[in-house]
N, C-alpha and C positions, 0 to 999 in steps of 0.2 A: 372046678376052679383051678388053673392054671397061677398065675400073677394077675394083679391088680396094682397098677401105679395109679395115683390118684394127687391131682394138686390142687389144694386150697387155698384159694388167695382174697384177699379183697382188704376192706380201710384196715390200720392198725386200731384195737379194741373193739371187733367185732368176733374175736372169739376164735379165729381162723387158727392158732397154734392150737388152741385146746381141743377144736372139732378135729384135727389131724390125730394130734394126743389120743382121745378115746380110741379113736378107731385102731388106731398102732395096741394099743392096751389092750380092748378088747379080741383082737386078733390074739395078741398074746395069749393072754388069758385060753385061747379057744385051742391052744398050741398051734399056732403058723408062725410062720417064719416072719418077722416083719423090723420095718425101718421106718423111722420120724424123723424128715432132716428140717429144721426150719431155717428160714431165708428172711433177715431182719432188713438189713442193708441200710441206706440209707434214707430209705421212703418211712422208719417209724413215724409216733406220733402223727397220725391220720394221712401217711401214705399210702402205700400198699404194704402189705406183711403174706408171705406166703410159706407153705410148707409141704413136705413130698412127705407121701407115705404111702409104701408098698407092703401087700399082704400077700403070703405066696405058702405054697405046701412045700415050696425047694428054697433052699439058703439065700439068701441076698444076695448078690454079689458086689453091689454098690446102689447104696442110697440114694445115688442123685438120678432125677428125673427129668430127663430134658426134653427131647423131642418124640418121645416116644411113652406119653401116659395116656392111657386106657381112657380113663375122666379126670373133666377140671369140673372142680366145682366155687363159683367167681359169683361172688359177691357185692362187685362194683362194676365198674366200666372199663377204669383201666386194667381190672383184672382180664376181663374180657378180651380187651384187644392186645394183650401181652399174651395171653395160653391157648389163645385159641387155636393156636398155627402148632400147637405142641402135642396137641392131640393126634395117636393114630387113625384112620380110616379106619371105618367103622366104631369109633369110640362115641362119648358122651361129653355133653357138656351142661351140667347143671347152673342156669343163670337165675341170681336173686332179682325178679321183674317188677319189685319195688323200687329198687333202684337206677336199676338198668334197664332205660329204654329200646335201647337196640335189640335187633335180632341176628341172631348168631348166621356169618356168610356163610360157613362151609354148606357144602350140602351131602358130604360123605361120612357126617357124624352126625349122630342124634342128638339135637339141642330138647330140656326141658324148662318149661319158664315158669319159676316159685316164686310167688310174692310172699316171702322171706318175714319181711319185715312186717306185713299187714298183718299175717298170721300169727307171730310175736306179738305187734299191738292185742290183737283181740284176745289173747293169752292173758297178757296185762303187764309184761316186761318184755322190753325191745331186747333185753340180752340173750334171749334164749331162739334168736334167727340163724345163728348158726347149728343150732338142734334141731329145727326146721329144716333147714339144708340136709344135715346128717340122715335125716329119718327120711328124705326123698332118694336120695343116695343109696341108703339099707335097701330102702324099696326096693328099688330098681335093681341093685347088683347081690343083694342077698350074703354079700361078703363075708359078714359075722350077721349075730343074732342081735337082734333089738333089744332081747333080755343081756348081751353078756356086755352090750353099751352103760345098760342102765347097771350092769354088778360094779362095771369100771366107775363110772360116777359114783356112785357108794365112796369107792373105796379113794376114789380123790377126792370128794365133796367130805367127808369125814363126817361123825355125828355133827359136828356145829353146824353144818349144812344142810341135813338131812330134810330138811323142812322142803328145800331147792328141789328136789325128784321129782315130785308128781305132776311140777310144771312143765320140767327137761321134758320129762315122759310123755307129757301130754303135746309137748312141740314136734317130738320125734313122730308121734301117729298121727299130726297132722299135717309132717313132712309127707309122709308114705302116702296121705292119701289124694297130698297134692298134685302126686307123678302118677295113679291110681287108672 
């Protein structure tokens, strides 16, 4: 693994700053070098909400991610047609295809299509579509370990929480087995 920029975008309250969160955390955690920049802007309250996070074995040297991330992974529609042009050749593009009817133009990056949110419903809580996302994402780039997401969750879900895990957990493995 060289760097991994990665941007997560899609509605405001669909989890997109915390699914950036883990990942930045668990990198940590794993000692890599890593950045969380979130991007609020104007679009809160069921906008869009998006955030950059790069994991790397060499120092950041600037958090922001613009036209040059590895993988988006887009949540809605407008997500889509704002990051898609931002991704390198040869990168990825993780689309939730519960939402999002389109298929992704480029033909120089790898589009994957997670139905996000169905997987969530059968779960039995729509919040946990962005964990869904995350665990197709692990799949796929292997970035951190599935275990050092879920020590991150511990440690920000707290005990009052603790009960939340085996759901996250079980949305992450069948993120992974959606890209499979």
């Amino acid at each position: 693994m060289a760097t991994e920029k990665i941007i997560c975008s899609g509605f405001g309250g669909q989890g997109i700053m915390s699914m950036g969160q883990l990942l930045a955390y668990a990198g940590m955690l794993e000692g890599k070098e890593v950045s969380w920049l979130p991007s609020y802007g104007p679009e809160m309250r069921g906008g869009t909400a998006n955030c950059s996070v790069i994991v790397s074995d060499k120092p950041v040297g600037s958090p922001v991610v613009t036209n040059d991330c590895s993988t988006a992974v887009v949540m809605n529609l407008p997500s889509l047609l704002k990051f898609e042009s931002a991704i390198v050749p040869g990168g990825k593009i993780l689309i939730n295809s519960s939402l999002i009817e389109d298929k992704a133009e480029r033909t120089d990056i790898t589009a994957y299509y997670v139905p996000a949110n169905e997987i969530a419903q059968e779960l039995g809580n729509i919040k946990v579509a962005n964990m869904v996302m995350l665990g197709a994402y692990l799949e796929l780039t292997k970035i951190v370990k599935v275990e050092t997401v879920v020590e991150a969750l511990r440690k920000v879900f707290g005990p009052s929480k603790e009960k939340l895990i085996p759901i996250n957990e079980e949305a992450l493995a069948r993120g992974a087995a959606a890209v499979k």
